[in-house]
DODODREN-960505 format. One record per atom (N, C-alpha, C): residue in three letters; atom name; residue number from 1; x, y, z. Coordinates in steps of 0.02 Angstrom, whole numbers. Atoms other than C-alpha are relative to their C-alpha. Layout:
<pts>
PT rest atom  nr      X      Y      Z
PT  ALA   CA NUM      X      Y      Z
...
</pts>
This chain:
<pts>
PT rest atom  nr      X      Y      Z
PT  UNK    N   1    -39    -13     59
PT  UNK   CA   1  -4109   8240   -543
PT  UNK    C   1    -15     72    -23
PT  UNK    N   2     12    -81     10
PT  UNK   CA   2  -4073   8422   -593
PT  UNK    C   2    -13     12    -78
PT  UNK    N   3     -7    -19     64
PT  UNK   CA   3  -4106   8502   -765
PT  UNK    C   3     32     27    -28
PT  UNK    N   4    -52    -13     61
PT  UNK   CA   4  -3975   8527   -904
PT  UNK    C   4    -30     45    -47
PT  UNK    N   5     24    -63     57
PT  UNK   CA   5  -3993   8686  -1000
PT  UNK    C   5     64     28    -57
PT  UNK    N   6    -64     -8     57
PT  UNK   CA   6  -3915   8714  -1168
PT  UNK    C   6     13     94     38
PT  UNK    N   7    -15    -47     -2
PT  UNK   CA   7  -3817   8860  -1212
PT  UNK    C   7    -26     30    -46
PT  UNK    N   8     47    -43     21
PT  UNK   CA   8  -3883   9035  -1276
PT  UNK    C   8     39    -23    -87
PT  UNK    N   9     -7     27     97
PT  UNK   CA   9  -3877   9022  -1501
PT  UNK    C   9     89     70    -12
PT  UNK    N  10    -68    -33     29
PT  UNK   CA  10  -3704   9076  -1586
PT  UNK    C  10    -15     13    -61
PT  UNK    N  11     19      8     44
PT  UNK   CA  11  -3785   9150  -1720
PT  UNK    C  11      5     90    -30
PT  UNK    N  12     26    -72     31
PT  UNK   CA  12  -3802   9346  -1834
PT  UNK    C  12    -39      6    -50
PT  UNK    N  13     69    -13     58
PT  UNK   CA  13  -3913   9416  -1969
PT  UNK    C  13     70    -35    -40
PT  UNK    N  14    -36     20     56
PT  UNK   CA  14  -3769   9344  -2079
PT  UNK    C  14      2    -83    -14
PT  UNK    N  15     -7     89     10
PT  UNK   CA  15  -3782   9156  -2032
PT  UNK    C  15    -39    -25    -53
PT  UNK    N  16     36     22     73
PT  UNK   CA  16  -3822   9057  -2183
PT  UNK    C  16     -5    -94      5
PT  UNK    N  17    -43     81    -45
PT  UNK   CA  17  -3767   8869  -2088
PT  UNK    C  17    -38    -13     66
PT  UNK    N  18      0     17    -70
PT  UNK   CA  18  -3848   8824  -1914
PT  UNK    C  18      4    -73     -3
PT  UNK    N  19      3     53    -33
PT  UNK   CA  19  -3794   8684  -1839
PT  UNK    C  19    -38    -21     51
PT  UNK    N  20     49     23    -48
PT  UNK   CA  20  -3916   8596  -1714
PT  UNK    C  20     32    -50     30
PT  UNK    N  21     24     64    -44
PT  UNK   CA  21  -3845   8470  -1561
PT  UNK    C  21    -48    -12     29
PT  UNK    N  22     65     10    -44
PT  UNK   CA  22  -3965   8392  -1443
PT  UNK    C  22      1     45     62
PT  UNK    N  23     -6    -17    -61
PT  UNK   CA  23  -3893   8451  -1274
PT  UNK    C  23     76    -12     28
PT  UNK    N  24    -73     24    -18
PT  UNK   CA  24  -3731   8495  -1206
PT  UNK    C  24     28    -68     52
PT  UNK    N  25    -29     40    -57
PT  UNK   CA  25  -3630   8367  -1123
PT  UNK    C  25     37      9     61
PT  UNK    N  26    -26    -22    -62
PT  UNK   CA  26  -3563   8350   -956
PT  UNK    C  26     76     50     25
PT  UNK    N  27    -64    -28     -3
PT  UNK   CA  27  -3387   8412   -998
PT  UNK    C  27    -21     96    -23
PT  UNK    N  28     31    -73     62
PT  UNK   CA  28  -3465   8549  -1121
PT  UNK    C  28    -61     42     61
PT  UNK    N  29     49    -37    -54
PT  UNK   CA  29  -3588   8609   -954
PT  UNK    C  29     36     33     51
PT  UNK    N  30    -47    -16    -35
PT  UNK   CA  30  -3453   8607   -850
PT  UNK    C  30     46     40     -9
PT  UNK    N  31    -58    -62     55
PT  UNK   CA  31  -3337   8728   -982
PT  UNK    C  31    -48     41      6
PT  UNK    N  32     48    -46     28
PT  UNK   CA  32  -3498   8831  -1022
PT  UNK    C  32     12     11    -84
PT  UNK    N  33    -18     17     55
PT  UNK   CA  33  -3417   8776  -1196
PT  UNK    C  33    -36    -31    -44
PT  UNK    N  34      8     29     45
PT  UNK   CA  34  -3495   8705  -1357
PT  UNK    C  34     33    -33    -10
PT  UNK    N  35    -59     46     17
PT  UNK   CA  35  -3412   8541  -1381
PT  UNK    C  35     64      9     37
PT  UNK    N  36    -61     -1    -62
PT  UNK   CA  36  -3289   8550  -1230
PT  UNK    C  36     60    -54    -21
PT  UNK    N  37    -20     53     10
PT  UNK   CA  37  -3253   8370  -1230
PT  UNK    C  37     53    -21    -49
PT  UNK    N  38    -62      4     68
PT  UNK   CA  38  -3070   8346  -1320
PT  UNK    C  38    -17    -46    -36
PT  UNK    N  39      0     61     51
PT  UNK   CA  39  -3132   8172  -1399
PT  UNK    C  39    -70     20    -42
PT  UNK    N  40     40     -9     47
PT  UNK   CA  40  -3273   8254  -1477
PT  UNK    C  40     11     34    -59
PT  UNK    N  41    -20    -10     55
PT  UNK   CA  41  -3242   8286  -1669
PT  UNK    C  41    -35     88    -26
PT  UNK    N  42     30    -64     28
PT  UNK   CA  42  -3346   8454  -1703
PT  UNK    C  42     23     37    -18
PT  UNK    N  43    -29    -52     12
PT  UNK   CA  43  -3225   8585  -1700
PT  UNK    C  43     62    -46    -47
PT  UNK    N  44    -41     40     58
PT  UNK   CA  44  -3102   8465  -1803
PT  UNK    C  44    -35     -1    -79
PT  UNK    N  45     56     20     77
PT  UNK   CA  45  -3248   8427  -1938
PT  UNK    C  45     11     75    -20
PT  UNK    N  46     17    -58     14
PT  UNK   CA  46  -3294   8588  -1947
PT  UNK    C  46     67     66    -15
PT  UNK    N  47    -50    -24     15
PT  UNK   CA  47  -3121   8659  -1942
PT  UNK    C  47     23    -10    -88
PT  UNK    N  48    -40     24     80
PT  UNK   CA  48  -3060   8550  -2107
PT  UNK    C  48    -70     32    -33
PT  UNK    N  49     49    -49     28
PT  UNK   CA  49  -3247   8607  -2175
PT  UNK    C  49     24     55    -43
PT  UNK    N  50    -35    -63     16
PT  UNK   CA  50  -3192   8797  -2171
PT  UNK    C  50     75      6    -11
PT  UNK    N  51    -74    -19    -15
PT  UNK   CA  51  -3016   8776  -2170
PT  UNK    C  51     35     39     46
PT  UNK    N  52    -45    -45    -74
PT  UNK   CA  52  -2956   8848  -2010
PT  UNK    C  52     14    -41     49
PT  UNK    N  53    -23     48    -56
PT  UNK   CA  53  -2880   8751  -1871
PT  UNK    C  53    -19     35     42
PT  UNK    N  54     18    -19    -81
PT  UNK   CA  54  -2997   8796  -1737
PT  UNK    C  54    -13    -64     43
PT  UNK    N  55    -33     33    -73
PT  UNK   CA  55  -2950   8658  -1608
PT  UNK    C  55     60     46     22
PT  UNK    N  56    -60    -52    -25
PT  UNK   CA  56  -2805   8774  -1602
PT  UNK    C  56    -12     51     35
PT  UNK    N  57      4    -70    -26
PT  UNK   CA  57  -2889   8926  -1576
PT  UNK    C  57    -50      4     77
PT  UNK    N  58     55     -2    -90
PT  UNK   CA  58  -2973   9002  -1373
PT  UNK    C  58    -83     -9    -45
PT  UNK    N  59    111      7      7
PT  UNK   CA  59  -3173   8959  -1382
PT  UNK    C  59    -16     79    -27
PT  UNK    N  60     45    -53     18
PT  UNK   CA  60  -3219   9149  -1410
PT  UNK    C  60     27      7    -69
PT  UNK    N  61    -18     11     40
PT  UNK   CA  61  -3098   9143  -1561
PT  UNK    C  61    -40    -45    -57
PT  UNK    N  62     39     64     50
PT  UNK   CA  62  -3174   8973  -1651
PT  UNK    C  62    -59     30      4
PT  UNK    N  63     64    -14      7
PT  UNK   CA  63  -3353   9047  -1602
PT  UNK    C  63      3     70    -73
PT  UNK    N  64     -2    -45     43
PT  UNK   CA  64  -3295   9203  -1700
PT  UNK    C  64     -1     -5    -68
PT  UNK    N  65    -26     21     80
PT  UNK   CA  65  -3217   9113  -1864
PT  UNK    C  65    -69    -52     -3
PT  UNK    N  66     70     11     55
PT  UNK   CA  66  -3393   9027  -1877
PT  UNK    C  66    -28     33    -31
PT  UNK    N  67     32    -71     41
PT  UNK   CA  67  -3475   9188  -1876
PT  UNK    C  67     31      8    -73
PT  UNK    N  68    -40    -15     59
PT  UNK   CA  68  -3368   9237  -2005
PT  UNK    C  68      0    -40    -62
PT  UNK    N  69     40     53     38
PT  UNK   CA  69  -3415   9083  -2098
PT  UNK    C  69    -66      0    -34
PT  UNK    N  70    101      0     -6
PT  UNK   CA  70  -3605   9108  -2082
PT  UNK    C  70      4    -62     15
PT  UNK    N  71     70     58    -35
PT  UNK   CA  71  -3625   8968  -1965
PT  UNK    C  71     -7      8     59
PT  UNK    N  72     30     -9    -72
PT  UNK   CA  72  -3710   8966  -1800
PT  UNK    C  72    -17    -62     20
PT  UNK    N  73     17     74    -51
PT  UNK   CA  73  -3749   8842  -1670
PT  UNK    C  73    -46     14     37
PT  UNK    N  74     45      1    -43
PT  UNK   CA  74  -3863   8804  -1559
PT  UNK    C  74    -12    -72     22
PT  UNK    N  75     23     66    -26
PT  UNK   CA  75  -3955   8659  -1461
PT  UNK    C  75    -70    -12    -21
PT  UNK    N  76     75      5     27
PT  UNK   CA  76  -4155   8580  -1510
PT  UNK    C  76    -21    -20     69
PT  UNK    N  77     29      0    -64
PT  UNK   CA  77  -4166   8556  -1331
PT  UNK    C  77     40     62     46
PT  UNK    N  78    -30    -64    -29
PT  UNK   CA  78  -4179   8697  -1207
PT  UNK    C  78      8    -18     69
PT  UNK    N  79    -24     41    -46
PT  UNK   CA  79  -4176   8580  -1060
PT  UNK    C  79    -26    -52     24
PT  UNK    N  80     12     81    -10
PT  UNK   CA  80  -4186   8400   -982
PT  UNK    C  80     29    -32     43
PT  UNK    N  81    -60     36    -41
PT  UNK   CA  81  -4137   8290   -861
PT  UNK    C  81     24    -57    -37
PT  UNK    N  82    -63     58     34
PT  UNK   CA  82  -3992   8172   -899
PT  UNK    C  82     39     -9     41
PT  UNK    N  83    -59     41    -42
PT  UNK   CA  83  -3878   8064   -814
PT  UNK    C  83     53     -6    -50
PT  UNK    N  84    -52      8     17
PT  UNK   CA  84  -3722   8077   -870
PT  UNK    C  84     13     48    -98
PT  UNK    N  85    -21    -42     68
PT  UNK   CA  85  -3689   8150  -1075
PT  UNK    C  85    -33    -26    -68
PT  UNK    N  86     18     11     84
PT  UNK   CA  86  -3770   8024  -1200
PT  UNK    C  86    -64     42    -12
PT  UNK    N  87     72    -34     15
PT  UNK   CA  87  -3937   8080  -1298
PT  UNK    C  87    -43    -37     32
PT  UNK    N  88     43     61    -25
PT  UNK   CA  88  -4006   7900  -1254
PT  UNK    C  88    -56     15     80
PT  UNK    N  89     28    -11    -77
PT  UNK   CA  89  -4007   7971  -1072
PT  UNK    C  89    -64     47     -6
PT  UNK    N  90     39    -60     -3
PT  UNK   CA  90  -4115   8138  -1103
PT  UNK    C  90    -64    -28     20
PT  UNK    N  91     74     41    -16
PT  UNK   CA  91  -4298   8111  -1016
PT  UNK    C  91    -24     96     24
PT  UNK    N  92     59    -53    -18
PT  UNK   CA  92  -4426   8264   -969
PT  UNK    C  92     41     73    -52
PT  UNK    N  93    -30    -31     27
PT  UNK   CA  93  -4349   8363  -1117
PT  UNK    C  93    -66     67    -28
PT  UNK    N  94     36    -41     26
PT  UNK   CA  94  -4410   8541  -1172
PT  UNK    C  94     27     46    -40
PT  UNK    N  95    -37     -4     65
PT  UNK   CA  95  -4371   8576  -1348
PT  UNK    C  95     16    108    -14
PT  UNK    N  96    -28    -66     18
PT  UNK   CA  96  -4293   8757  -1401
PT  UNK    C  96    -70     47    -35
PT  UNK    N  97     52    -25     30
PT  UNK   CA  97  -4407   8882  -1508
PT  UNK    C  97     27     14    -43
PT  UNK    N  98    -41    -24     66
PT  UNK   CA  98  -4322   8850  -1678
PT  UNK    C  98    -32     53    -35
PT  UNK    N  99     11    -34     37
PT  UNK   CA  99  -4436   8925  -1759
PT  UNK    C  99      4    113      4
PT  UNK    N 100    -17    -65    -22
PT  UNK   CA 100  -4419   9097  -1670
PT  UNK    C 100     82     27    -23
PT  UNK    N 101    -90    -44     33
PT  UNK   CA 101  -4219   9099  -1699
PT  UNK    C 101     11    -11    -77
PT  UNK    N 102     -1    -20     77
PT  UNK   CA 102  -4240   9062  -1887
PT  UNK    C 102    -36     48    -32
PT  UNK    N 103     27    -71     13
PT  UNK   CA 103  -4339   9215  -1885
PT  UNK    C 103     38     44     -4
PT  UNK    N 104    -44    -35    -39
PT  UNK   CA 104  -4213   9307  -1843
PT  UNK    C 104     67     28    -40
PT  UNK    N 105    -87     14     28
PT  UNK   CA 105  -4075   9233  -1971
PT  UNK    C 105    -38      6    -87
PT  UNK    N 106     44    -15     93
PT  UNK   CA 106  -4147   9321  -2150
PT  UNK    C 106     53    -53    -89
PT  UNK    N 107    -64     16     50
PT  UNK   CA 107  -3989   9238  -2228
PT  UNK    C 107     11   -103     13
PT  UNK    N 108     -3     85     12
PT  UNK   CA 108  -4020   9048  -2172
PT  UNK    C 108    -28    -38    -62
PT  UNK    N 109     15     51     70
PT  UNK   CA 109  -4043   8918  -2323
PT  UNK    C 109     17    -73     54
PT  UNK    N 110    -32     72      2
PT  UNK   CA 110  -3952   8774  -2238
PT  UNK    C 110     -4    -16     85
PT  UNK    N 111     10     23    -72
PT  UNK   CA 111  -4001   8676  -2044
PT  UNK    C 111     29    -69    -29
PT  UNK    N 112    -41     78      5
PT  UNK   CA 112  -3895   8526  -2021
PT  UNK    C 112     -8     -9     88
PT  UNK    N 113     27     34    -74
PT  UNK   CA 113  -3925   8410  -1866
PT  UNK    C 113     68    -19      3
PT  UNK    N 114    -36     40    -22
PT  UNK   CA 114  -3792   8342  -1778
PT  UNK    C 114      9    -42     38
PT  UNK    N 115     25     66    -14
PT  UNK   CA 115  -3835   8171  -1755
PT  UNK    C 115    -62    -14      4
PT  UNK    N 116     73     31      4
PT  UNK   CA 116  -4001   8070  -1735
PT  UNK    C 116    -59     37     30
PT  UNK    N 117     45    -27    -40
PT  UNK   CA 117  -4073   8153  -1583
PT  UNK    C 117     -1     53    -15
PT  UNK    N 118     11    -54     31
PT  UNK   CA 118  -4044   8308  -1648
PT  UNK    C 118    -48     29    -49
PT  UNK    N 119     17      6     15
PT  UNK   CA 119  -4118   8284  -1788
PT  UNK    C 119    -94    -27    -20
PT  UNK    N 120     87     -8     -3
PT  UNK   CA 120  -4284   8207  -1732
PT  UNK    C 120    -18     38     26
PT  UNK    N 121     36    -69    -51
PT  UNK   CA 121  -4321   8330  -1608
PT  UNK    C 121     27     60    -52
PT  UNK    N 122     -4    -56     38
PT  UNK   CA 122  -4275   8465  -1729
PT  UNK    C 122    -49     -1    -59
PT  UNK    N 123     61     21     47
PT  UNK   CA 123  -4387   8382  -1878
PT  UNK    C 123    -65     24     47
PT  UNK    N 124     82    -22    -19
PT  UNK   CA 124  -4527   8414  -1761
PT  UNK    C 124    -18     64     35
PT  UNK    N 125     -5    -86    -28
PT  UNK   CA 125  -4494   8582  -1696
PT  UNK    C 125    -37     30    -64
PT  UNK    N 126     21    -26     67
PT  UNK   CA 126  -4488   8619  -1881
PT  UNK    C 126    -38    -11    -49
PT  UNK    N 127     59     10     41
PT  UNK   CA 127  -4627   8552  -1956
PT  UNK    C 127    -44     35    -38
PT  UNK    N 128     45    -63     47
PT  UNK   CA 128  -4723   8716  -2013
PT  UNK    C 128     33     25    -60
PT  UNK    N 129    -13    -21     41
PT  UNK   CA 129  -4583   8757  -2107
PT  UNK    C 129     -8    -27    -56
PT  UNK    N 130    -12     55     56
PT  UNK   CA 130  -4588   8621  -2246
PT  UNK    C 130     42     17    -28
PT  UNK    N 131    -77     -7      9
PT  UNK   CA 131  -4457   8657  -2363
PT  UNK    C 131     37     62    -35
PT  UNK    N 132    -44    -64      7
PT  UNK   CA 132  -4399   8821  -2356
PT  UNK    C 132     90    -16     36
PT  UNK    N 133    -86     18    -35
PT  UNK   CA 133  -4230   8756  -2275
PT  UNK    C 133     21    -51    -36
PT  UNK    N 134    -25     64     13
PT  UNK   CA 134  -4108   8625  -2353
PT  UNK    C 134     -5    -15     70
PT  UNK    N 135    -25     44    -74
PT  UNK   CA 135  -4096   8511  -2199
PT  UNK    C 135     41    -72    -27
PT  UNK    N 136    -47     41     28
PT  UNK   CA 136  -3951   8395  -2182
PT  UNK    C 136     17    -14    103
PT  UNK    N 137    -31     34    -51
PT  UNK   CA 137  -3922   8255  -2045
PT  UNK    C 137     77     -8    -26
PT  UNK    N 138    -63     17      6
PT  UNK   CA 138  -3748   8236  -2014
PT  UNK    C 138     16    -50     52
PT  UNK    N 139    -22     48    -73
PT  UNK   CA 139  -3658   8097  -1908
PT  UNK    C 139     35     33     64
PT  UNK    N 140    -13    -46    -67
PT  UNK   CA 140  -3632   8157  -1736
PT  UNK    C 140     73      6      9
PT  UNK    N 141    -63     -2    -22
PT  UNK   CA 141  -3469   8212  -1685
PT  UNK    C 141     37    -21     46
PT  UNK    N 142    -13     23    -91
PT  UNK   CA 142  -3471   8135  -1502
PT  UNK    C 142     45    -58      4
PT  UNK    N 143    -62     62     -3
PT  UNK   CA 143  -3344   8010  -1466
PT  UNK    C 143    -46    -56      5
PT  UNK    N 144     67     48    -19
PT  UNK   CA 144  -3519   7899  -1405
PT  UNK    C 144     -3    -37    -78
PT  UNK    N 145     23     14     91
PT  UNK   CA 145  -3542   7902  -1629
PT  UNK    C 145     75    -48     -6
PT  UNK    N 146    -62     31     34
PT  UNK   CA 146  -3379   7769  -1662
PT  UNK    C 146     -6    -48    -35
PT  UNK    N 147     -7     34     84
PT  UNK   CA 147  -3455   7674  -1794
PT  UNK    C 147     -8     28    -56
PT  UNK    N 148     14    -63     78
PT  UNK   CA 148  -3446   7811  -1932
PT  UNK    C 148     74     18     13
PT  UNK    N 149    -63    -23      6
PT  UNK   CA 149  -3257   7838  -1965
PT  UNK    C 149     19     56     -9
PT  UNK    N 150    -11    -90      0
PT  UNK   CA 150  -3176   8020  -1940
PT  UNK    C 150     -8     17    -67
PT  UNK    N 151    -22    -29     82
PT  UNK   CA 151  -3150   8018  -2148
PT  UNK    C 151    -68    -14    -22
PT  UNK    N 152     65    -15     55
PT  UNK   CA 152  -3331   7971  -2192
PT  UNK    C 152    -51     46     59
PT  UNK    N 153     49    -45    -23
PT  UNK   CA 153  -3388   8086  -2036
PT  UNK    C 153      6     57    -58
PT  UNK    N 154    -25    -67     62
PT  UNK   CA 154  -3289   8224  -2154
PT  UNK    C 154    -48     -2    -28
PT  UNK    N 155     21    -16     62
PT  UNK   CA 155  -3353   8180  -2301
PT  UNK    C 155    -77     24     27
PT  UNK    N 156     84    -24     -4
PT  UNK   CA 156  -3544   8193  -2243
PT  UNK    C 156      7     79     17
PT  UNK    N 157     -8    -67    -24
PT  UNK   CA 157  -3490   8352  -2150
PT  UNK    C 157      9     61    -48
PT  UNK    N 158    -15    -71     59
PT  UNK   CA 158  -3441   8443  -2310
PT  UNK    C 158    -42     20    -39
PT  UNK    N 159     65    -24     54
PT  UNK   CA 159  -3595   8444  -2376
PT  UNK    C 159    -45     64     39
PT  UNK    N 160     26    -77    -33
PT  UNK   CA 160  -3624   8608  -2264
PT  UNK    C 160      4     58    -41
PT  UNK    N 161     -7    -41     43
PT  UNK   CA 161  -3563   8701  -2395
PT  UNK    C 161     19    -19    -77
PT  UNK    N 162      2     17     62
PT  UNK   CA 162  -3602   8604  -2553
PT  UNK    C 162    -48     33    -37
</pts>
């Protein structure tokens, strides 16, 4: 089994937002895309969020109108083997160096997880910080997440910029 390596951070001195998944998925490895996968909700959420219809817009486009946002992305794993796309799968995982890219971002306040695994493995990356960051789990966007309805994924989702 080979190892799955996220992609590099979508992030500037202006980001004020990072988003955290666990690890791209098989569609999203195969694009070299963030959230490839058409049934995954991210760029929808995050579209109504900011108000811009980026499902519409090319990938370097939507990466841009986050910037422009202040939010950035990234992964809490930097690689792992996995069969196939869920988190469930992930096994010999080796976690990112959050704390190095929030060095970086003088303008972050706000880390939001997207979804569970995200989230724990990001809680423990970030442990030194205590609570200099709001942190905010959100429900995952993955088509895998379909007991959390697109309208109460929203609503949790908008609390990125509450």
């Amino acid at each position: 089994m080979t190892f799955k390596r996220c992609f590099a951070p979508v992030v500037d001195a202006h980001t004020r937002v990072l988003i955290l998944g666990s690890l791209p998925g098989e569609v999203s490895l195969a694009h070299q895309q963030y959230y490839a996968h058409k049934q995954n909700r991210f760029w929808h959420l995050v579209g109504e969020v900011i108000g811009a219809d980026l499902p519409a817009m090319a990938y370097d486009a939507r990466l841009q109108t986050l910037l422009e946002h202040r939010i950035g992305l990234w992964d809490v794993v930097a690689e792992a083997q996995r069969i196939g796309s869920l988190d469930s799968r992930i096994r010999n995982h080796a976690s990112n160096d959050l704390i190095a890219l929030i060095g970086t971002l003088p303008n972050l306040n706000t880390i939001a997880f997207n979804g569970g695994t995200a989230e724990r493995i990001g809680l423990k990356a970030l442990s030194e910080c205590g609570e200099q960051y709001r942190l905010l789990r959100l429900p995952s966007s993955s088509p895998a997440h379909a007991s959390v309805s697109y309208a109460q994924k929203l609503e949790a989702w908008r609390q990125i910029f509450d």
